[in-house]
SEFIPA-19842 format. One record per residue (C-alpha): residue number from 1; x, y, z. Coordinates in pm, 1 decimal, padded with zeros to 6 digits. Layout:
// SEFIPA-19842
+-----+----------+----------+----------+
! seq !        u !        v !        w !
+-----+----------+----------+----------+
! NUM !        X !        Y !        Z !
...
+-----+----------+----------+----------+
END
This chain:
// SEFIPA-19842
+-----+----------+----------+----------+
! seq !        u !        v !        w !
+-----+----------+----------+----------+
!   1 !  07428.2 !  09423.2 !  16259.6 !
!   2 !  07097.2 !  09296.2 !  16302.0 !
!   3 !  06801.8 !  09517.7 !  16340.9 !
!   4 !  06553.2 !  09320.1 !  16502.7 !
!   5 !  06302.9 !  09305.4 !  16226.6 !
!   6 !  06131.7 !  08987.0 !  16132.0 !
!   7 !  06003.4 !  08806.1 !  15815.1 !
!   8 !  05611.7 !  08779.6 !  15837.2 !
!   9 !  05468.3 !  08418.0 !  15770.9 !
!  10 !  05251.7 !  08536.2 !  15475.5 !
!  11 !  05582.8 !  08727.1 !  15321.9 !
!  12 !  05746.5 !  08379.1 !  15343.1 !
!  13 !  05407.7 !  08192.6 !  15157.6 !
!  14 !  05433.1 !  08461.2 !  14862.9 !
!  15 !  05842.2 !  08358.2 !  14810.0 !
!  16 !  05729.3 !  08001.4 !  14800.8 !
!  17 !  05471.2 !  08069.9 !  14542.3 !
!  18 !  05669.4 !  08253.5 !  14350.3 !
!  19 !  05949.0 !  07987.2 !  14365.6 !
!  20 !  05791.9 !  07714.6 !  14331.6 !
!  21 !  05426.3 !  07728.6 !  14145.2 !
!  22 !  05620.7 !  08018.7 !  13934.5 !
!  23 !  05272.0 !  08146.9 !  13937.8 !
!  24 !  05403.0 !  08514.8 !  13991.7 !
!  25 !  05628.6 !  08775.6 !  13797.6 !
!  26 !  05709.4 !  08991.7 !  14136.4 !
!  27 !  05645.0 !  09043.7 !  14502.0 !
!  28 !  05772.7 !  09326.0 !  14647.1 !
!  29 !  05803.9 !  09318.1 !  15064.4 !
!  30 !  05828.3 !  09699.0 !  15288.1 !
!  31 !  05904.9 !  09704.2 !  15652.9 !
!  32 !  05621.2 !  09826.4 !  15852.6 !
!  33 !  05614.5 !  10030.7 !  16190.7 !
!  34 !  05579.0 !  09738.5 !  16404.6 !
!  35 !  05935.1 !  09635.4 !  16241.6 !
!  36 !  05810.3 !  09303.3 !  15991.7 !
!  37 !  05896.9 !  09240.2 !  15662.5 !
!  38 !  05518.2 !  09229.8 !  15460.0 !
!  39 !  05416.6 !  09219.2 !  15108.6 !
!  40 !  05366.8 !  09531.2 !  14934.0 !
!  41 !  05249.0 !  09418.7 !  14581.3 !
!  42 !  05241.1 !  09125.0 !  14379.9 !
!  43 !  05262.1 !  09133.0 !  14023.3 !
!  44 !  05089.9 !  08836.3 !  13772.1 !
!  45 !  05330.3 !  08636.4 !  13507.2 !
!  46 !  05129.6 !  08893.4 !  13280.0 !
!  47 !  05343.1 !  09162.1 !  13407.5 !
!  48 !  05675.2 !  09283.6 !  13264.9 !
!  49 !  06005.5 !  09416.3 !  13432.1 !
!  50 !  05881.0 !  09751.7 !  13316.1 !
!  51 !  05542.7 !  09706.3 !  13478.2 !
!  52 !  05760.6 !  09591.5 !  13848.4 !
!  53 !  05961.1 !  09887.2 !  13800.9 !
!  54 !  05634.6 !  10095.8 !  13759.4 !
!  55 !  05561.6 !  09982.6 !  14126.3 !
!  56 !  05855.8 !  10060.1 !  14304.7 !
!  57 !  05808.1 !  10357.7 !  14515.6 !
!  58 !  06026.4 !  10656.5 !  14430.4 !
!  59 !  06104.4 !  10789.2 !  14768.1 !
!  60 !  06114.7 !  10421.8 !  14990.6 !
!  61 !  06302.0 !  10153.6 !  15007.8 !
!  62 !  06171.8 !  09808.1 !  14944.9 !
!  63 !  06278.1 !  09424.5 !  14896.8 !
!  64 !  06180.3 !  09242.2 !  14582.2 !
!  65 !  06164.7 !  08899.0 !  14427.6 !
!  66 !  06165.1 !  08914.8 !  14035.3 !
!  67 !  06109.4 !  08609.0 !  13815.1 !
!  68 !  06344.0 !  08744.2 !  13499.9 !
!  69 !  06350.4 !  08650.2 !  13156.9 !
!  70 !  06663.3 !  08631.8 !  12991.0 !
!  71 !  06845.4 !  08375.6 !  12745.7 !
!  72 !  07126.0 !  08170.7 !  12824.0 !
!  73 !  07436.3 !  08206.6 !  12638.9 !
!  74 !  07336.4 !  07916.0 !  12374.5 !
!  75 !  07010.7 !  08155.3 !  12296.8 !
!  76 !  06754.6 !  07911.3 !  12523.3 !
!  77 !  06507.8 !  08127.8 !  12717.9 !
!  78 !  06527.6 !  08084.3 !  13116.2 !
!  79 !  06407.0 !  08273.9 !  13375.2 !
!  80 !  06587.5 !  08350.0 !  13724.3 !
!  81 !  06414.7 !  08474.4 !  14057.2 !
!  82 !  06689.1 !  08720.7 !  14162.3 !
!  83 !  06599.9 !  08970.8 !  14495.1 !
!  84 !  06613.5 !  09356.3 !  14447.7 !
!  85 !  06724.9 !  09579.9 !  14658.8 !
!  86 !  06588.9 !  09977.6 !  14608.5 !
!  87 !  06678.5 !  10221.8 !  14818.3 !
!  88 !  06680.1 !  10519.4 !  14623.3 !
!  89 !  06958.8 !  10782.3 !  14676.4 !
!  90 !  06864.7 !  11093.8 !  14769.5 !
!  91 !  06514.2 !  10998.7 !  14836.1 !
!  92 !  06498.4 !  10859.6 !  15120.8 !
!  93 !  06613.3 !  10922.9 !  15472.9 !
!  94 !  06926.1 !  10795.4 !  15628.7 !
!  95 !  06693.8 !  10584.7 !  15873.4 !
!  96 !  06494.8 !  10422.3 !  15621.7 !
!  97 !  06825.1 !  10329.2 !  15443.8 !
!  98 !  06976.8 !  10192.3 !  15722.5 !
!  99 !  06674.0 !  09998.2 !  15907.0 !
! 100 !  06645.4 !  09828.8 !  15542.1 !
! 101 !  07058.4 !  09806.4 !  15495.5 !
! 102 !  07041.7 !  09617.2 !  15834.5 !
! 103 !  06742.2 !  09394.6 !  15756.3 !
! 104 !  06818.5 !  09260.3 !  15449.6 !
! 105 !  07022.5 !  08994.6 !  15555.4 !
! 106 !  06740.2 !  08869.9 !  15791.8 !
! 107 !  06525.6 !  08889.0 !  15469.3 !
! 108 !  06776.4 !  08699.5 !  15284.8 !
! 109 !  06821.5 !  08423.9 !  15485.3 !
! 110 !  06484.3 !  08373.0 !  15460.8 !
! 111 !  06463.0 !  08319.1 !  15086.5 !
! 112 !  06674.9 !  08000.2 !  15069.3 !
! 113 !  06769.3 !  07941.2 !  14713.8 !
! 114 !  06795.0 !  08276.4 !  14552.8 !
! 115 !  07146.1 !  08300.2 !  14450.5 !
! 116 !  07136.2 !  08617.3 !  14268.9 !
! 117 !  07089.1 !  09025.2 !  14408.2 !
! 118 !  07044.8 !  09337.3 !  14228.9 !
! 119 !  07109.2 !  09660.8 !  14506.6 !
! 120 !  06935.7 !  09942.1 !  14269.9 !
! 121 !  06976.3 !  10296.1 !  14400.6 !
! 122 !  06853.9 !  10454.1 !  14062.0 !
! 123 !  06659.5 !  10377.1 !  13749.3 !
! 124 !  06991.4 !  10356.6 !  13553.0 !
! 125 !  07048.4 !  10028.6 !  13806.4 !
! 126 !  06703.4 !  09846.0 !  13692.8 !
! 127 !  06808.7 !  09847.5 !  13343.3 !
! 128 !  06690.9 !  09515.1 !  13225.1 !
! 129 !  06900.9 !  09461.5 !  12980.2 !
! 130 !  07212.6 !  09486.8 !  13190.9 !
! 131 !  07075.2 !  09278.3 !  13430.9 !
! 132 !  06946.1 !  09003.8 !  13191.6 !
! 133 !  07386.6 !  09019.2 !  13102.1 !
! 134 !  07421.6 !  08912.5 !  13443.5 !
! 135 !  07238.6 !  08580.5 !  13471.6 !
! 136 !  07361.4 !  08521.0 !  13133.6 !
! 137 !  07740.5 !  08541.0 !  13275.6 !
+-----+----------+----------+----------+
END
């Protein structure tokens, strides 16, 4: 099901810095009112996962792209720009949930190349550490 919303030119320059100059740790994108997929917030190579996590909203969905640290399984440190889902449960309403549910594949389509996804509906799901086990498998 497609919900009609669209991928705004700018959101589509911030994946391609982030890809490609790898000048970025995070972008995270919100739908707005007029139904297009913006940037919220950009986070600096600076930045940790902790710090992205810090900007997620606790009541809203959102779409993310996160450049992640991790080490391969011979112990050689790589990084992985995987997209993040958040819709957090209980927080949000059931048309918020399902306006982002129904855009993310329009989003995702969009960012050509990212191979992996995180869908967090809690904190417990942005545990680092279990997602670094991820890209290492």
């Amino acid at each position: 099901m497609s919900s009609g919303v669209r991928v705004a030119a700018a959101s589509m320059e911030l994946f391609m810095q982030i890809k490609m100059k790898k000048d970025l740790r995070f972008v995270t994108y919100r739908i707005t009112d007029s139904s297009e997929i913006v940037a919220d917030c950009t986070g600096p190579t600076s930045e940790t996962w902790d710090d992205f996590v810090g900007h997620l909203p606790e009541d809203e969905p959102r779409y993310a792209l996160v450049d992640i640290p991790y080490q391969d399984q011979e112990g050689m440190d790589r990084s992985k720009l995987v997209f993040v889902h958040w819709s957090p449960d209980g927080r949000t309403t059931a048309r918020q949930r399902m306006l982002y549910a129904s855009s993310k594949l329009a989003m995702k389509s969009a960012l050509v190349g990212i191979m992996k996804e995180v869908q967090a509906n809690d904190m417990e799901d942005l545990a680092l550490e279990g997602i670094q086990k991820k890209l290492r498998g």
